[in-house]
Backbone as CSV, one residue per row, in Angstrom:
resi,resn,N_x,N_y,N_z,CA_x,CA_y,CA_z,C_x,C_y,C_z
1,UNK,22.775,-11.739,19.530,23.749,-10.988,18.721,23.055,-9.983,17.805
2,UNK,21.859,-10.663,17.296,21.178,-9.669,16.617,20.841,-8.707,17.061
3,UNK,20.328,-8.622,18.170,19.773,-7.545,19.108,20.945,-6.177,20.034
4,UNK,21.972,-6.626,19.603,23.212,-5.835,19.966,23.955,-5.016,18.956
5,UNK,23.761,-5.801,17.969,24.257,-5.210,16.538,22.797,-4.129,16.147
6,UNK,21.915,-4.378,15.879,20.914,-3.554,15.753,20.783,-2.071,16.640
7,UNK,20.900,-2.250,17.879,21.449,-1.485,19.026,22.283,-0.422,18.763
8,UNK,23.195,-0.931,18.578,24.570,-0.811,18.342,24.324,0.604,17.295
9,UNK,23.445,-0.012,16.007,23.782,1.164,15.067,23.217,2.199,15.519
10,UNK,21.662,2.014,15.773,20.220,2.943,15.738,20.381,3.537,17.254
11,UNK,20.415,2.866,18.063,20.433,2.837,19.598,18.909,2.524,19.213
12,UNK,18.092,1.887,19.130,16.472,1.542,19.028,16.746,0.396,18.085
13,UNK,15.261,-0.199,17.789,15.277,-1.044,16.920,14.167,-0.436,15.737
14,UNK,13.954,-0.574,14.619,13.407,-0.293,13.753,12.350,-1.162,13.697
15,UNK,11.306,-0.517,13.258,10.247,-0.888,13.499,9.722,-1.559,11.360
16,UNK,11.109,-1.458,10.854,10.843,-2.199,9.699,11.792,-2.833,8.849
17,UNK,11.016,-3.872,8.328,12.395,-5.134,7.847,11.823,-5.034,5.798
18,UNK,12.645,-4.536,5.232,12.384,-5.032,3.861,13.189,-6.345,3.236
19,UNK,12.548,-7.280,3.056,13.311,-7.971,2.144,13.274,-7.829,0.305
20,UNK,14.910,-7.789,0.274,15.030,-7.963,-1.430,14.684,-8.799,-2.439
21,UNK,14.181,-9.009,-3.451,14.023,-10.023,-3.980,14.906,-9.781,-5.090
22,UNK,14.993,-10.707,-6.450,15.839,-11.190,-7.419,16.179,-9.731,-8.475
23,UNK,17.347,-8.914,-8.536,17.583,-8.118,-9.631,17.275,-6.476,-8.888
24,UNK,16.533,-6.593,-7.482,16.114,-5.486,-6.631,17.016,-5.273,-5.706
25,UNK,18.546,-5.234,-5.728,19.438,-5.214,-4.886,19.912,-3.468,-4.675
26,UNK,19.835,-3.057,-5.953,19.845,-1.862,-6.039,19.207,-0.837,-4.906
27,UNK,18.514,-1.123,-4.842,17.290,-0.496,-3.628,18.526,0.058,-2.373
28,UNK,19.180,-0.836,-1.777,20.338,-0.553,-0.698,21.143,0.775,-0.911
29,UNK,21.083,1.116,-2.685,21.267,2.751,-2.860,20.848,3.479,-2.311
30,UNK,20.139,3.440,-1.832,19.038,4.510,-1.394,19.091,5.003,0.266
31,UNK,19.873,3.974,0.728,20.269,4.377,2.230,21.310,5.020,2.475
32,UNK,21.409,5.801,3.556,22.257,6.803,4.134,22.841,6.398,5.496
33,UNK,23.683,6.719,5.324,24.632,6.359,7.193,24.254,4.691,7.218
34,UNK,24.982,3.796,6.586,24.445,2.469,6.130,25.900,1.578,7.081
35,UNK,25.489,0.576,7.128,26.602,-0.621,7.411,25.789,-1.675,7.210
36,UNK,26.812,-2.595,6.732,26.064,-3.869,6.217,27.098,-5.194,7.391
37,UNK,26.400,-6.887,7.283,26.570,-7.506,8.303,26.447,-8.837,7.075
38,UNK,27.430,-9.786,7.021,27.004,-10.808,6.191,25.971,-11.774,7.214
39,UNK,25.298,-12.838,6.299,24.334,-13.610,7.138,25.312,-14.381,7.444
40,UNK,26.027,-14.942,6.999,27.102,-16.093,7.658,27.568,-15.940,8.900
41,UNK,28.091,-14.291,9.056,28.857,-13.829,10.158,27.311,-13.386,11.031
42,UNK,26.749,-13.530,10.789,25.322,-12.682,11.746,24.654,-14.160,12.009
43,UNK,23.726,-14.977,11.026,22.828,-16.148,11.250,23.680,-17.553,11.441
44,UNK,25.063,-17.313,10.714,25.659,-18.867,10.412,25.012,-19.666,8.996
45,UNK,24.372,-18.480,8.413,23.736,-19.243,7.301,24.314,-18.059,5.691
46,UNK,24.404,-19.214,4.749,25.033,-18.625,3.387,23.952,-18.463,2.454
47,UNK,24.100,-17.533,1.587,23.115,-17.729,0.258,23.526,-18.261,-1.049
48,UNK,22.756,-18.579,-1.960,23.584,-18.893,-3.120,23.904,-17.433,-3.942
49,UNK,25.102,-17.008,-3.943,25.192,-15.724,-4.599,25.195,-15.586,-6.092
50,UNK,25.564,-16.822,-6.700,25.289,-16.742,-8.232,23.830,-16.773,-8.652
51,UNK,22.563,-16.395,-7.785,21.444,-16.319,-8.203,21.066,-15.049,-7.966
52,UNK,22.250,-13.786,-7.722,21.682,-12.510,-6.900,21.118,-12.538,-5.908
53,UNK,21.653,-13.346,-4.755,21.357,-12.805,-3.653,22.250,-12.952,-2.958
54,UNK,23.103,-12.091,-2.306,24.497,-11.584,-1.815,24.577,-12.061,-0.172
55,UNK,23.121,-12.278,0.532,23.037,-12.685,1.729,23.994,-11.906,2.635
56,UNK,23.088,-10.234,2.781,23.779,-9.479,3.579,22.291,-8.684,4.294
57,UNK,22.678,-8.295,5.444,21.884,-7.575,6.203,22.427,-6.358,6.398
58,UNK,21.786,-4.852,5.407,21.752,-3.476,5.644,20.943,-2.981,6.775
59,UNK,22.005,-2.059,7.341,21.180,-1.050,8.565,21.344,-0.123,8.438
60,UNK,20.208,0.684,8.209,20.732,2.692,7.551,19.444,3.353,7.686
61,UNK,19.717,4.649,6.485,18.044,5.440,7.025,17.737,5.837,5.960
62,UNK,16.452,5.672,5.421,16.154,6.627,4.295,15.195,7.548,4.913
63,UNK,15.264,8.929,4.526,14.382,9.978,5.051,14.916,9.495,6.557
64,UNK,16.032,9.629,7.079,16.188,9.752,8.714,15.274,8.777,9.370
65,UNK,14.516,7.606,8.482,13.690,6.559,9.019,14.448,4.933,9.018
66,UNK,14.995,4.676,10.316,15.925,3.408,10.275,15.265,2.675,9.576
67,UNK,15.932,1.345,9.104,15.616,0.054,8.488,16.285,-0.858,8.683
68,UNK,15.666,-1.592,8.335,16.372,-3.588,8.072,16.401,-3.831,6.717
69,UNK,17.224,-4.289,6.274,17.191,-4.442,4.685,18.029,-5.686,4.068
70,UNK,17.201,-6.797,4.045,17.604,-8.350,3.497,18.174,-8.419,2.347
71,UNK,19.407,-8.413,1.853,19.789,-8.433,0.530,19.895,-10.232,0.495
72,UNK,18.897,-10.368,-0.278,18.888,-12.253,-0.492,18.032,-12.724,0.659
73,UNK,17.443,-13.855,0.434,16.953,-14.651,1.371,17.053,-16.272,1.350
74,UNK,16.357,-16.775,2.048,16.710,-18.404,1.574,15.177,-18.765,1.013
75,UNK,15.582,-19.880,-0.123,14.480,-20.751,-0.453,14.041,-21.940,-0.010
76,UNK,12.958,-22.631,-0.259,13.278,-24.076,0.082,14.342,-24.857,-1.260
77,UNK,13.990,-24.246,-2.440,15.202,-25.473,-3.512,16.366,-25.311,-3.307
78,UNK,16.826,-24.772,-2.042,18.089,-24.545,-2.029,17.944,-25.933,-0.449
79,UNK,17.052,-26.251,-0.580,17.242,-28.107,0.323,16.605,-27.213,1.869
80,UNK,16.549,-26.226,2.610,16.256,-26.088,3.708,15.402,-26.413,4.225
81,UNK,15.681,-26.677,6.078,14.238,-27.287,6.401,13.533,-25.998,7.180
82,UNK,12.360,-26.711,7.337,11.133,-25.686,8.092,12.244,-24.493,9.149
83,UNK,12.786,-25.120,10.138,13.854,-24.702,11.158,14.359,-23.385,10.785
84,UNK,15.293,-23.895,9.863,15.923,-22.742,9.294,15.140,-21.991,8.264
85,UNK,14.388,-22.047,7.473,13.186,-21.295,6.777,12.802,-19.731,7.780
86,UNK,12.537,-20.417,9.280,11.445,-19.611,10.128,12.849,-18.496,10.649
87,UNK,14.175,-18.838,10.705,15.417,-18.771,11.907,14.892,-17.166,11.399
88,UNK,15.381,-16.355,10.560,15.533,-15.420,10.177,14.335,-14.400,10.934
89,UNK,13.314,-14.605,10.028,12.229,-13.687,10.522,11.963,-13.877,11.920
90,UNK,12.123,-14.478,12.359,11.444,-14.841,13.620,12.314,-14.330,14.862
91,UNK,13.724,-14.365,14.343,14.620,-13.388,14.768,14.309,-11.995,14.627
92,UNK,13.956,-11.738,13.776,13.851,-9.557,14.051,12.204,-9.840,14.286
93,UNK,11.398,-10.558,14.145,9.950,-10.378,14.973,10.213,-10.260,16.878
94,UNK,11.326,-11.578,16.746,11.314,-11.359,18.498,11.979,-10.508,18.853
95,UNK,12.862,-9.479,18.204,13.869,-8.032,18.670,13.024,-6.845,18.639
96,UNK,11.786,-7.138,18.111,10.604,-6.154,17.897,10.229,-5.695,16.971
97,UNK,10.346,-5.840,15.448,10.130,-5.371,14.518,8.688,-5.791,14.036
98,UNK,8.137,-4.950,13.511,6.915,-5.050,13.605,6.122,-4.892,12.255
99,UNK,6.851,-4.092,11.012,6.228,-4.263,9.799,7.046,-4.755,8.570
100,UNK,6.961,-6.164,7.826,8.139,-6.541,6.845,7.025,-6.111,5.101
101,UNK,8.220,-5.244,4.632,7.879,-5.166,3.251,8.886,-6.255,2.511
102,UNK,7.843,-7.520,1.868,8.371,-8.841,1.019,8.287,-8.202,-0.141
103,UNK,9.624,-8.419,-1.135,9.368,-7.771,-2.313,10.523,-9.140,-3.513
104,UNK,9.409,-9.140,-4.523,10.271,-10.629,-5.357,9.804,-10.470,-6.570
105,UNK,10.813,-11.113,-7.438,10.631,-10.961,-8.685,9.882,-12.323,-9.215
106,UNK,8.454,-12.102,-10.405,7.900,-12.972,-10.562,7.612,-12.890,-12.171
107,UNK,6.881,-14.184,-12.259,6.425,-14.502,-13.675,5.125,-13.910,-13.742
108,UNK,4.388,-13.343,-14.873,2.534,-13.248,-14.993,2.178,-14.513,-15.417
109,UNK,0.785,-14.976,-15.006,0.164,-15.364,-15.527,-0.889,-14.554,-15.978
110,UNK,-1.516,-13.763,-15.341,-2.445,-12.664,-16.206,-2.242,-11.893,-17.179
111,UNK,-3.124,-11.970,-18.370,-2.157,-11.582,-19.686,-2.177,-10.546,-19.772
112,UNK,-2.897,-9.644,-18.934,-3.074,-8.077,-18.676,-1.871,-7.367,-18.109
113,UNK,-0.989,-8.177,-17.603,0.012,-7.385,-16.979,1.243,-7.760,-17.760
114,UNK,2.693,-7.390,-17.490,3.287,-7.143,-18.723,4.519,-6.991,-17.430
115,UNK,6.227,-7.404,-18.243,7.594,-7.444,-17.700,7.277,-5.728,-17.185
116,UNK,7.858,-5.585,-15.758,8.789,-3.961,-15.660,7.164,-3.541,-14.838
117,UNK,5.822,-4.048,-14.820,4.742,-4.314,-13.817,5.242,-4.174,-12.267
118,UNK,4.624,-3.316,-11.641,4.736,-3.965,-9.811,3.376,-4.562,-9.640
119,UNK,3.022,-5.679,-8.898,1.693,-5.798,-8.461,2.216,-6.231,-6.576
120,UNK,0.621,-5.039,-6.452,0.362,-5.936,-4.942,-0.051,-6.866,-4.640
121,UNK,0.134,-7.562,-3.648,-0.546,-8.675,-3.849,-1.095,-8.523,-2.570
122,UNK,-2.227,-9.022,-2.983,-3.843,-9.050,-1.606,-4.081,-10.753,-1.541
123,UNK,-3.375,-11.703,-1.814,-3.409,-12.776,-1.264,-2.733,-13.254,-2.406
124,UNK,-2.441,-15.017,-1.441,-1.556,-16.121,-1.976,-2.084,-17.154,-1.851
125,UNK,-1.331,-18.740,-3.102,-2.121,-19.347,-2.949,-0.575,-20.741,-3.003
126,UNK,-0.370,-21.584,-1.850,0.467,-21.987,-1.595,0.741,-23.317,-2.056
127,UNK,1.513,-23.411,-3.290,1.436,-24.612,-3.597,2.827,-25.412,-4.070
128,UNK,3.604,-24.994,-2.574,4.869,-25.305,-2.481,5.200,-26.859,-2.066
129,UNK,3.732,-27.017,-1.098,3.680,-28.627,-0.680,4.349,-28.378,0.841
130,UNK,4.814,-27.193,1.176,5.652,-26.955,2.396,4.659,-25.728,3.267
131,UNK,5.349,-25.897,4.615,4.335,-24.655,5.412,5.774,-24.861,6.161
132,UNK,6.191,-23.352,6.640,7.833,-23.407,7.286,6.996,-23.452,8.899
133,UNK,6.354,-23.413,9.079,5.691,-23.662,10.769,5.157,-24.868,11.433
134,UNK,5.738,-25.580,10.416,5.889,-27.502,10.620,6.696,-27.266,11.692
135,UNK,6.796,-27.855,12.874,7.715,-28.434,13.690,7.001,-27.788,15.252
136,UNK,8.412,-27.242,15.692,7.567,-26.880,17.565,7.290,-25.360,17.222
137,UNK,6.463,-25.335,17.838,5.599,-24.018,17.896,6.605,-22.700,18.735
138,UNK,6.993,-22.030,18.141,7.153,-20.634,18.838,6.317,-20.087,19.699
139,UNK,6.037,-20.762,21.116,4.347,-19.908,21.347,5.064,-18.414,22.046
140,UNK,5.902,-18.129,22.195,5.967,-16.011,22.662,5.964,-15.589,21.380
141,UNK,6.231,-15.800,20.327,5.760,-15.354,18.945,4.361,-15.120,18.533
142,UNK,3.849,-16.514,18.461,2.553,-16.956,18.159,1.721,-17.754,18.103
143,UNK,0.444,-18.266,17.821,-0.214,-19.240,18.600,0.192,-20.295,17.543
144,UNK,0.139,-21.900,18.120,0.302,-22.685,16.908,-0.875,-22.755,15.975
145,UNK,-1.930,-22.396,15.734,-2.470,-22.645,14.330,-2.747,-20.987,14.031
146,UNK,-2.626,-20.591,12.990,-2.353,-18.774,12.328,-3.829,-18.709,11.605
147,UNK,-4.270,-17.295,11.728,-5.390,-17.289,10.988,-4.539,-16.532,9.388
148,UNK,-4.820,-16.678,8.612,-4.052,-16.308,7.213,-5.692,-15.753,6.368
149,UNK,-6.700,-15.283,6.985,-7.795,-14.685,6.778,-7.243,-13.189,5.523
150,UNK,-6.404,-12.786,6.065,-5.539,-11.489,5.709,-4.352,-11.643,5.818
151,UNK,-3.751,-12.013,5.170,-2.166,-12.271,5.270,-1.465,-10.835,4.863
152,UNK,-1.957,-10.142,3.844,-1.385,-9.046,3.428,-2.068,-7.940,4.383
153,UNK,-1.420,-6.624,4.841,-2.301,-5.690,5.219,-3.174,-4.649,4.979
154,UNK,-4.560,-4.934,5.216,-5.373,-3.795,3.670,-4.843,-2.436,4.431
155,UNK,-4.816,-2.151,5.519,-3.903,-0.542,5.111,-3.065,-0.116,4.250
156,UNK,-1.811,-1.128,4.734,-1.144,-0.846,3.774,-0.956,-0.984,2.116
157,UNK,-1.845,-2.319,1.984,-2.441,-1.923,0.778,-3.018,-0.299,-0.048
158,UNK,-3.824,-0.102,0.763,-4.603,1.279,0.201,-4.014,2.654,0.421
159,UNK,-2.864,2.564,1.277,-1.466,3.417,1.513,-0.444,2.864,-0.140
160,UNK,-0.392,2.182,-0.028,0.598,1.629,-1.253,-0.008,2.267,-2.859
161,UNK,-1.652,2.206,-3.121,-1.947,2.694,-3.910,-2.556,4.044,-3.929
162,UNK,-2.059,4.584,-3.044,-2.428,6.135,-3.002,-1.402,6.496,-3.239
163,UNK,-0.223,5.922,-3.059,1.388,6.651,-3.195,1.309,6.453,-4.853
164,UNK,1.079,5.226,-5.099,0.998,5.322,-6.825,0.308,6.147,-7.331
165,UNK,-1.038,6.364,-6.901,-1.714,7.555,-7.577,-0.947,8.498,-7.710
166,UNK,-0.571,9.088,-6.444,0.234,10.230,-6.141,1.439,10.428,-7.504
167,UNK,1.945,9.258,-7.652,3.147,9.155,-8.684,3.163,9.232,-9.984
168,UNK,1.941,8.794,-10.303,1.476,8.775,-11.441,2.014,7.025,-11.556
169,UNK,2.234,6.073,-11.020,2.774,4.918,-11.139,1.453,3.693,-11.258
170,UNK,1.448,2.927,-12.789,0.574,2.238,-12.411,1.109,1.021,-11.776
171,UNK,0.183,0.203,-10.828,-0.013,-0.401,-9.962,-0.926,-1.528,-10.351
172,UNK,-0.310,-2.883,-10.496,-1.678,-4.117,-10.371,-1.706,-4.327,-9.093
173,UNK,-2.836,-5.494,-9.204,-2.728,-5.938,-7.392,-3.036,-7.796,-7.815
174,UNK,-2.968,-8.727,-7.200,-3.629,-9.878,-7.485,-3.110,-10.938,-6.804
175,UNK,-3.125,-12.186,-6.972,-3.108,-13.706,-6.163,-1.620,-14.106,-6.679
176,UNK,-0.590,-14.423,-5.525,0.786,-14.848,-5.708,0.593,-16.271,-5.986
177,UNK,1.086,-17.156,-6.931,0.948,-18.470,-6.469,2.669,-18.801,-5.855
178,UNK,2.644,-19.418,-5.038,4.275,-20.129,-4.978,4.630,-21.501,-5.199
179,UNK,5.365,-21.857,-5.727,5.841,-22.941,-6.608,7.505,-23.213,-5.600
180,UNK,7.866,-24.323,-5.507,8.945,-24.294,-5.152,10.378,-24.725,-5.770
181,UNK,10.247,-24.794,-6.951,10.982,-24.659,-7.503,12.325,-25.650,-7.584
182,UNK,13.741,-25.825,-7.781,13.957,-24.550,-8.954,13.475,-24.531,-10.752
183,UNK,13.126,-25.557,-10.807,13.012,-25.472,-12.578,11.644,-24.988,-12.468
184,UNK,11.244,-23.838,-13.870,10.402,-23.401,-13.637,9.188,-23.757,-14.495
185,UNK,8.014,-23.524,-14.084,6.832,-24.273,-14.413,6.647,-24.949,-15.743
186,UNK,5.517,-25.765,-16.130,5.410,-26.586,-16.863,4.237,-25.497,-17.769
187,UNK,4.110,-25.782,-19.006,2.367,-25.092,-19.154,1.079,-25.197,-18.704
188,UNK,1.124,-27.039,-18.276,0.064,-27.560,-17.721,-0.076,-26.750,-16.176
189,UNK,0.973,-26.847,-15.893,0.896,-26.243,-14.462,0.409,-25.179,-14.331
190,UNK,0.936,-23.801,-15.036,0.559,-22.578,-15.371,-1.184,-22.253,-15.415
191,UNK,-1.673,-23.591,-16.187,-3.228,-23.732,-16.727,-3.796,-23.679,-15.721
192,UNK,-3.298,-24.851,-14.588,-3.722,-24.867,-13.408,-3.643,-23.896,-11.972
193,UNK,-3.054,-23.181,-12.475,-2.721,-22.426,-11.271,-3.885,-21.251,-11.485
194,UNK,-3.846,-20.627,-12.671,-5.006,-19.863,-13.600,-6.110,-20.228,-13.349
195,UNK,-6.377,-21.244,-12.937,-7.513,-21.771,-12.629,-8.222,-21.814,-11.837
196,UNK,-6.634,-21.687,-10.192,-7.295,-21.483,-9.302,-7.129,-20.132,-8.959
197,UNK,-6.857,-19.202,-10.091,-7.130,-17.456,-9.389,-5.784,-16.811,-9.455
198,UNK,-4.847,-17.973,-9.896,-3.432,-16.925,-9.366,-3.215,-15.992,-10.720
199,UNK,-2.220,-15.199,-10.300,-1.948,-13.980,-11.351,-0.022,-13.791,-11.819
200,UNK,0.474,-14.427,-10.916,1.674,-14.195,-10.851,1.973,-15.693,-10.281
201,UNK,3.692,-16.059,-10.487,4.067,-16.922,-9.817,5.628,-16.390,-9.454
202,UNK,5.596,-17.366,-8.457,7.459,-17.031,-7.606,7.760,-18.131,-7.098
203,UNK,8.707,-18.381,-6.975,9.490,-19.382,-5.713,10.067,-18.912,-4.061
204,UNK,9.280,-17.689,-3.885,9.535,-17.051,-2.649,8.432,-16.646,-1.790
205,UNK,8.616,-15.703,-1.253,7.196,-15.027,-0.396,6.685,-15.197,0.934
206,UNK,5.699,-16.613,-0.057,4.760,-17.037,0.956,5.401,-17.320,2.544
207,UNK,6.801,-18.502,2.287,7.356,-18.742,3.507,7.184,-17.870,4.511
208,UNK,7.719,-16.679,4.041,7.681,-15.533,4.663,6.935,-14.728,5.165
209,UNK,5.862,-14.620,4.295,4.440,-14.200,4.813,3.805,-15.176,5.955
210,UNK,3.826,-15.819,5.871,3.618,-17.285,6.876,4.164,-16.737,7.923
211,UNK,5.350,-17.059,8.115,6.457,-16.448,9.822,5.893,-15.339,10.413
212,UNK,5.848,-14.606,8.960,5.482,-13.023,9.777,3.833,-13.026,10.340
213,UNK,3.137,-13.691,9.759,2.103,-13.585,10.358,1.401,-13.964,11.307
214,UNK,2.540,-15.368,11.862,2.446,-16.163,12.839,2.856,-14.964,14.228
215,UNK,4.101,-14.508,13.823,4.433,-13.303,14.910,3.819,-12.086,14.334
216,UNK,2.398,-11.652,14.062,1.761,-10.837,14.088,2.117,-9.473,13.352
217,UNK,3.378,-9.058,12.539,3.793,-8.576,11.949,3.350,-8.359,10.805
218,UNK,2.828,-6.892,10.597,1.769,-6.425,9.404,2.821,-6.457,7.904
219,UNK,2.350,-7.002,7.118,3.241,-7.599,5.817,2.504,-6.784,4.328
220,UNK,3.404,-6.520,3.804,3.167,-5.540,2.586,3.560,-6.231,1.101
221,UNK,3.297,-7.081,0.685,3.897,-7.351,-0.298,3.826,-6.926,-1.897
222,UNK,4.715,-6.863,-2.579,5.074,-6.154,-3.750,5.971,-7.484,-5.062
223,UNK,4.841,-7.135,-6.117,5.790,-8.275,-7.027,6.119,-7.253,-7.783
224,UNK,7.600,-7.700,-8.440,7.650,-7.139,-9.250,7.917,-8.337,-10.880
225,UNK,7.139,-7.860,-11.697,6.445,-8.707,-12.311,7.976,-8.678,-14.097
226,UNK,8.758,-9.894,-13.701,10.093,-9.476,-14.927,9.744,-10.363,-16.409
227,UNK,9.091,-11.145,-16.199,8.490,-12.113,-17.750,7.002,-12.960,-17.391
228,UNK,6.776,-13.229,-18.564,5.531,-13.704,-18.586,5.642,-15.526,-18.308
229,UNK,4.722,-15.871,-18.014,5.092,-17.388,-17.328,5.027,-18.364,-18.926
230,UNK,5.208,-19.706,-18.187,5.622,-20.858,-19.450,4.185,-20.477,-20.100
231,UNK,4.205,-20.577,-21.473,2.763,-21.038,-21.919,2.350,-19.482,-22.332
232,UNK,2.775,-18.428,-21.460,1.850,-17.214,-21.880,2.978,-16.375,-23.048
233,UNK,4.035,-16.775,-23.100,5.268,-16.212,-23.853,6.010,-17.845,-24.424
234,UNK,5.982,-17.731,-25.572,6.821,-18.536,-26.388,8.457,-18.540,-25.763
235,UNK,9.224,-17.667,-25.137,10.688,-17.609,-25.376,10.501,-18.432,-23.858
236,UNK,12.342,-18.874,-23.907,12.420,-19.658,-23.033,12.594,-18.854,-21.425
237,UNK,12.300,-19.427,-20.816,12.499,-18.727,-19.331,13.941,-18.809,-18.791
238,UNK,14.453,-17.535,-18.404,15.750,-17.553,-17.568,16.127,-16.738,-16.714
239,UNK,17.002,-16.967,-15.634,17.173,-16.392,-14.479,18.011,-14.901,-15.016
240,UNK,18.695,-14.829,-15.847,19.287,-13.760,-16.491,18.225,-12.753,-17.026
241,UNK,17.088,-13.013,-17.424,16.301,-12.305,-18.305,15.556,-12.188,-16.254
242,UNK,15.543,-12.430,-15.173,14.462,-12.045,-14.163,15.365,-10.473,-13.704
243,UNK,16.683,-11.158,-13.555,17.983,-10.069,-13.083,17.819,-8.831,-13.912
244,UNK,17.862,-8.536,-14.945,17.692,-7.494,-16.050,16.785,-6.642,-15.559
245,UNK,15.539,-7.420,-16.054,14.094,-6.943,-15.916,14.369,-6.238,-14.373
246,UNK,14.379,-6.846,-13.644,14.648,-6.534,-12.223,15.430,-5.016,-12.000
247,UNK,16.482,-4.742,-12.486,17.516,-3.944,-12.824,16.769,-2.691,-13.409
248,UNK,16.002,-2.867,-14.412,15.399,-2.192,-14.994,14.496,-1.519,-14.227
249,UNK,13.513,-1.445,-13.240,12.712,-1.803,-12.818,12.474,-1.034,-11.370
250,UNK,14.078,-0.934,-10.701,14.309,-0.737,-8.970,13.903,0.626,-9.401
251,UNK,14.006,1.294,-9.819,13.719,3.023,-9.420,12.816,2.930,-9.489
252,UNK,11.512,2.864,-9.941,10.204,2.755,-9.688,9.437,2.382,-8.712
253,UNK,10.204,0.799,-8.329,9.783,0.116,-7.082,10.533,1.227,-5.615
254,UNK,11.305,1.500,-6.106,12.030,2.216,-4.948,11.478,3.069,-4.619
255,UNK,11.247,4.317,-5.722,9.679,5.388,-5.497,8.576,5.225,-4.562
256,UNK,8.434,3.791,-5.216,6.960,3.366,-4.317,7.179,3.129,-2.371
257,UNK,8.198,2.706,-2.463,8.656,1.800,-1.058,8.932,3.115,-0.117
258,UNK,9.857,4.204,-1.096,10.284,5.371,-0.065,9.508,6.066,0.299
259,UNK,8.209,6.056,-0.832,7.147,7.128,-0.217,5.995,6.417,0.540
260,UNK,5.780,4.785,0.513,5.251,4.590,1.224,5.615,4.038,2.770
261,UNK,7.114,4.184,3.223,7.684,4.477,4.345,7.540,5.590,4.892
262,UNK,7.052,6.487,4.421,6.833,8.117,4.986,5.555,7.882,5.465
263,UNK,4.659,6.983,5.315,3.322,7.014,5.811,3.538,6.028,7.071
264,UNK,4.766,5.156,7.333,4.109,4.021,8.465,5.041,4.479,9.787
């Protein structure tokens, strides 16, 4: 079905999938000649929408360049198993899509970076307790054990920060940790994660980076960085204050994404 509906709009398939992350919904502005597809009516699967994520699939063009465009995704604290974790991506990897820009809203732990921040991230460090490629192996996708040597792609990395130069946009880069959530970290935890290198934390991503890399699909990822984690900021943490920040935030990230779609 996926592969007919995709069809259907482009007559081709697009050769790129962005997913939205938390308060970055806005971004779907930005497309032209657009139709959207709920996941319910497309996967059979719902999102939680009182967390901002609307769980819809956009198909349109920016710069006359088709797309895929994930408004919402699934987590694991929302109870899912490995199965359904992989259903999604693994679906537009096998219709042919070939490059996913992951983009999510996160906490710092590095005290250098600051709310309304994008960072790239050039690796992750997984400490969800979960790997969504538990179960039977996809082998026309990919082999069962993944090399995750490079999970992110340094092209597109060094494409991503030339567009910032270009913009005048500063740009961090650093180590995602993922946490799975939903209540969010402890201080002790925070200490520890710092410890082992991370810079940021989320409850998203990695899953994703995982799938895609299993089906060989070059992955770009982008935090966008909305409060500082437990321990590094006194105020309390909330999903309202990620949405804001987030809000605040999309035209910049959007800058970055549109001009670095003109390069791939």
């Amino acid at each position: 079905m996926l592969k007919e509906i995709v069809l259907k709009k482009f007559n081709l398939i697009p050769k790129t999938l962005i997913i939205l992350g938390s308060g970055i919904n806005e971004f779907v502005n930005n497309l032209t000649d657009s139709t959207n597809i709920s996941y319910n009516e497309l996967f059979n699967f719902k999102t939680d929408e009182s967390i901002g994520h609307k769980g819809t699939l956009h198909l349109g063009y920016i710069n006359k360049k088709p797309l895929l465009i994930m408004e919402g995704r699934k987590h694991y604290y929302e109870d899912v198993s490995n199965k359904d974790m992989r259903f999604m991506i693994q679906s537009f990897a096998s219709i042919g899509v070939k490059n996913i820009i992951i983009t999510n809203a996160c906490g710092a732990m590095n005290e250098s970076f600051k709310p309304g921040d994008i960072m790239v991230i050039n690796d992750h460090i997984n400490m969800m307790g979960l790997n969504p490629l538990v179960g039977d192996n996809n082998n026309a996708l990919g082999p069962r054990f993944v090399d995750m040597s490079e999970p992110y792609d340094i092209e597109f990395r060094e494409m991503i920060f030339e567009v910032a130069k270009e913009n005048n946009i500063l740009l961090r880069q650093g180590v995602y940790v993922s946490y799975i959530g939903p209540s969010y970290e402890t201080k002790a935890e925070i200490r520890a994660f710092r410890m082992l290198g991370g810079d940021v934390v989320g409850m998203s991503t990695v899953p994703e980076v995982i799938i895609a890399r299993h089906a060989s699909m070059r992955v770009l990822g982008l935090s966008l960085i909305t409060n500082m984690s437990t321990g590094i900021t006194k105020n309390k943490l909330s999903h309202e204050e990620v949405l804001e920040i987030g809000k605040q935030s999309v035209n910049k990230l959007s800058k970055l994404i549109i001009n670095f779609l003109e390069r791939i």
